[in-house]
C-alpha positions in Angstrom: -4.5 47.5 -12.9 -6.7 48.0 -16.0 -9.5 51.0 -14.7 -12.5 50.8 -17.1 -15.6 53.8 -16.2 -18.7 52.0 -16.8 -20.8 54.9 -15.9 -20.2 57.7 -18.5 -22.5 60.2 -20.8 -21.2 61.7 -24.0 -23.4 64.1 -26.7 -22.6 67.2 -28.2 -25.4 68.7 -27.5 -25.9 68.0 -24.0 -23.1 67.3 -21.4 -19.8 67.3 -23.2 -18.4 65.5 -26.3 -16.6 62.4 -26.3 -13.0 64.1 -26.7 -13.8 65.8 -23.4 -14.4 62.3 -21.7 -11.0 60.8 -23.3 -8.9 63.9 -22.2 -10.1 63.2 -18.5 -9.3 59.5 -19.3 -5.4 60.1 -20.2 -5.1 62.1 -17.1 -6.5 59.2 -14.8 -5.0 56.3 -16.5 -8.6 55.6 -17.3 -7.9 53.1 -20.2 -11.9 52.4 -21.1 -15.2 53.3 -20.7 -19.1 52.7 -20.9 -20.7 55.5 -22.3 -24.3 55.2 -21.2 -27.0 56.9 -23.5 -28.9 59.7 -21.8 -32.7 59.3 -20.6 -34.8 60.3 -23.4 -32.3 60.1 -26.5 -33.2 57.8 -28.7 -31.0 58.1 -31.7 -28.2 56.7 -30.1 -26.1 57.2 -33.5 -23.2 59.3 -31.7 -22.2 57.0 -28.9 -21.9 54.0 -31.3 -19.8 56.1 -33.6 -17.7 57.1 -30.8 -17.2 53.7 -30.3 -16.0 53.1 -34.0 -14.1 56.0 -33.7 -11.9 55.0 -30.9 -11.8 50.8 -31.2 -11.0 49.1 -28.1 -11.7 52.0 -25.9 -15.2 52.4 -25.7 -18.3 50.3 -25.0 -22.0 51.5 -25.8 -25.4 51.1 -23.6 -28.5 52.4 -25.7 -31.4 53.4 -25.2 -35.0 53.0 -26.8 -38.2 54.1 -26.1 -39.9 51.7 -24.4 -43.5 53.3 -25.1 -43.3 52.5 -28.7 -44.7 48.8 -29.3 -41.4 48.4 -32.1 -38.9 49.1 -29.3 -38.0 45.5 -29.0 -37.2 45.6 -32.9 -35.6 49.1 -32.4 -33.1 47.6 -30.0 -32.0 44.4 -32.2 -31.2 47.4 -34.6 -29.0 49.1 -32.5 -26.9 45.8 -31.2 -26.3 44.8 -34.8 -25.0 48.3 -34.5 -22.8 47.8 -32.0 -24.7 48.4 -28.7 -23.5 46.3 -25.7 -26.4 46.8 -23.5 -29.6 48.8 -23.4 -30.6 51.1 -20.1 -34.4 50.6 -18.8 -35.7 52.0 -15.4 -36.5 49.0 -13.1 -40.5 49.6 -13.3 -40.7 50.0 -17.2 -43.3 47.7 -18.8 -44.4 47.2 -22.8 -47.9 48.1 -24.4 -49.5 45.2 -25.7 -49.6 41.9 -24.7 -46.4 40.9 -23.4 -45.7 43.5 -20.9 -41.7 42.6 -20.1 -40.9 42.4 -23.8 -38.4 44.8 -23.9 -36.9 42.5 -21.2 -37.1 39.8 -22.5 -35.6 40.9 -26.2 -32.6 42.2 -23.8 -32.1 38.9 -22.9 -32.5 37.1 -26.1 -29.9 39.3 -27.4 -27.6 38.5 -24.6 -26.8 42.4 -23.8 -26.7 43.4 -19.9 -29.7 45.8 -18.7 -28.1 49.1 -17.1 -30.7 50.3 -14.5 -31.7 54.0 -13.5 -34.2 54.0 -10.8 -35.3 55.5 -7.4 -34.3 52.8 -4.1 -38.3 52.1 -3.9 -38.3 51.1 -7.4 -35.5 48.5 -6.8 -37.0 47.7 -3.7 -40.1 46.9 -5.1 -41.4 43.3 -5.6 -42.1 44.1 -9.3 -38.6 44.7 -9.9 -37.4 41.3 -8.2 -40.0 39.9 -10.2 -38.0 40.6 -13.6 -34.9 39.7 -12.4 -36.2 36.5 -11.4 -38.1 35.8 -14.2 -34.6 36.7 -16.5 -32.0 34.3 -14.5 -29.6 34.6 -17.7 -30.0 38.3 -18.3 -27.0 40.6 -16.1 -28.9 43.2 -14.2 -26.7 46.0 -13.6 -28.4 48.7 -10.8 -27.1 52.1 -11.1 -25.6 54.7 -8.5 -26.1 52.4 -5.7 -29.6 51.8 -6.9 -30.2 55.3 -5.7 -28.9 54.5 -2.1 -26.8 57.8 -2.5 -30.1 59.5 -0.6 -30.1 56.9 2.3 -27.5 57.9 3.9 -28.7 57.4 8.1 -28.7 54.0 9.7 -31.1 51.8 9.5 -30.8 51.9 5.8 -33.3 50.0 5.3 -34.7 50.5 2.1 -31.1 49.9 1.0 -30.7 47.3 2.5 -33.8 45.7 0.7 -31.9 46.6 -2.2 -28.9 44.7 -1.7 -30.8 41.5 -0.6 -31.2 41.2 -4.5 -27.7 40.3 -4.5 -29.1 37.2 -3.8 -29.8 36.7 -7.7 -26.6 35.7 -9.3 -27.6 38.1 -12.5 -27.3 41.2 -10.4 -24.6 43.8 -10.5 -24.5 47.2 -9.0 -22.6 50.4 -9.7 -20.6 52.8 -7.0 -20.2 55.9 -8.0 -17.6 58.8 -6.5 -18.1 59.8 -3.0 -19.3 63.2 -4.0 -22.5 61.1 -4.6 -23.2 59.7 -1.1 -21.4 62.4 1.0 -23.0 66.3 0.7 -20.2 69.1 0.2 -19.4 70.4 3.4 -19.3 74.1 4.3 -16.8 75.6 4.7 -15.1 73.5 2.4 -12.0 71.2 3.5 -9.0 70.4 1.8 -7.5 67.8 0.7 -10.4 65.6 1.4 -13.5 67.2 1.9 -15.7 64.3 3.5 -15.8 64.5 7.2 -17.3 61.2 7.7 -18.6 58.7 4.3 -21.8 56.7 4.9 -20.5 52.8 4.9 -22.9 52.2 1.6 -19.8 51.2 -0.5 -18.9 48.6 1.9 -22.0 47.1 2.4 -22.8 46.7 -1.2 -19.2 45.2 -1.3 -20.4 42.9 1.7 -23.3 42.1 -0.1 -22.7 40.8 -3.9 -19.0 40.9 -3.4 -16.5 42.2 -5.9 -16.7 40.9 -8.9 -20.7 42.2 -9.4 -19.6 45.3 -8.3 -18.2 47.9 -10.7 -17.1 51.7 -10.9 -18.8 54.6 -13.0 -17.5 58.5 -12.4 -21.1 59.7 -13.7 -19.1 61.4 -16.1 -20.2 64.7 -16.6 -22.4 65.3 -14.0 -19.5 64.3 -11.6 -17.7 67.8 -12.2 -20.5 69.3 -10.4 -19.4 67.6 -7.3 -15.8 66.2 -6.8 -14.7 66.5 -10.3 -13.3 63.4 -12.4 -10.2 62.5 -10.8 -11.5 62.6 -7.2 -14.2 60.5 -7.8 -12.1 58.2 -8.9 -9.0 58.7 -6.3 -11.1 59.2 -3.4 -12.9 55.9 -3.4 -9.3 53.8 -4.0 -8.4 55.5 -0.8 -10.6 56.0 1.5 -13.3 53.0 0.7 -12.7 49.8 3.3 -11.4 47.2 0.3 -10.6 43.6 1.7 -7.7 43.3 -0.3 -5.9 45.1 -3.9 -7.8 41.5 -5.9 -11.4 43.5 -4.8 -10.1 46.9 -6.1 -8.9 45.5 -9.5 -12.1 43.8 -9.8 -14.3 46.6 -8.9 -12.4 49.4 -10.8 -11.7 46.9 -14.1 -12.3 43.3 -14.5 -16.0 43.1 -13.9 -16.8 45.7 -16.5 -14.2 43.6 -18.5 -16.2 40.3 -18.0 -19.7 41.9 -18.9 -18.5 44.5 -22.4 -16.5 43.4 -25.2 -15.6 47.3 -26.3 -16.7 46.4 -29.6 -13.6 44.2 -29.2 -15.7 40.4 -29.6 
């Protein structure tokens, strides 16, 4: 099975660099990975030559800011660069006249959209809005569209969130348990979790496998379970219907939305 991350951060400056991220990889069988540009870094110069660096192994998702009227432009720039996708929080709108023009250059350009936002903001009409008004742009929703803090039944915000499954343009991320479950004191070994909220397998339920992908939240995820955990623990202790959901879940979904600077 061919594991890609699609959920990873790499900057010298802040979080770790890139030979950090393929160390952890080797030791995972990781073979690639998305390296996601970090919220409010706009020269997104590293991650692309990361991806230059190491052919075939990486895949880069910039990001621009969308308060400048030119971000449009600044993004074409940055996929004849090499960029495979742009991140924008569900609720971010243009100045001037056109208000979902950064949208709507995303989908000219034919790059998926890799969403960071709160449940409330995915929940939000606003937010169905755009994807619907986008049916040929891939909408990727992050961390479980932040479901990672509903963790009680009803879930009912979350659930409002997966009823955008319903679009065939959405995707969503699951991250490493460590997000969704709270460390427990005193601490357990060799799995921590004493119970796991079912949000995996209702997002699973919901758009199915094959829009449904896996990101460690490299770094950030040493904070919690640590790399290899939050990759091991979901393989075995998430409800999977069968091995064909894991291999599309932890590889060939990311594999049918990111060339790797391969195409």
């Amino acid at each position: 099975m061919v594991i890609v991350d699609t959920h990873c951060h790499a900057l010298p400056y802040w979080f770790e660099p890139v030979e950090i991220l393929l160390d952890q990889m080797a030791r995972n069988d990781v073979e690639k990975a998305v390296l996601i540009q970090i919220r409010g870094m706009y020269d997104n110069s590293y991650v692309i030559e990361c991806m230059r660096r190491f052919p075939g192994r990486f895949s880069v998702v910039a990001i621009v800011d969308t308060d400048r009227s030119d971000a449009p432009e600044s993004l074409e720039k940055w996929v004849k660069e090499g960029a495979e996708g742009v991140r924008l929080s569900p609720s971010v709108r243009s100045p001037g006249s056109d208000p979902l023009a950064i949208w709507r250059k995303a989908a000219e350009l034919g790059v998926p959209v890799s969403s960071l936002g709160s449940l409330e903001e995915f929940a939000s009409s606003e937010f169905e809005a755009v994807v619907k008004e986008f049916p040929n742009l891939n909408i990727i929703i992050e961390h479980l569209g932040g479901g990672g803090g509903d963790t009680s039944p009803p879930h009912n915000t979350y659930r409002k969130v997966l009823g955008l499954s319903q679009y065939g343009n959405t995707f969503m991320k699951i991250p490493g348990l460590g997000e969704i479950c709270p460390r427990p004191m005193p601490f357990r070994q060799p799995f921590p979790f004493e119970s796991i909220p079912p949000l995996i397998e209702m997002a699973i339920d919901a758009f199915g496998p094959s829009r449904l992908m896996w990101g460690s939240d490299f770094p950030p995820v040493a904070s919690r379970e640590g790399y290899r955990n939050a990759l091991r623990f979901p393989m075995q202790h998430v409800s999977f219907r069968s091995e064909a959901d894991k291999e599309w879940i932890f590889g060939k979904t990311a594999m049918s939305l990111w060339k790797f600077g391969e195409g």
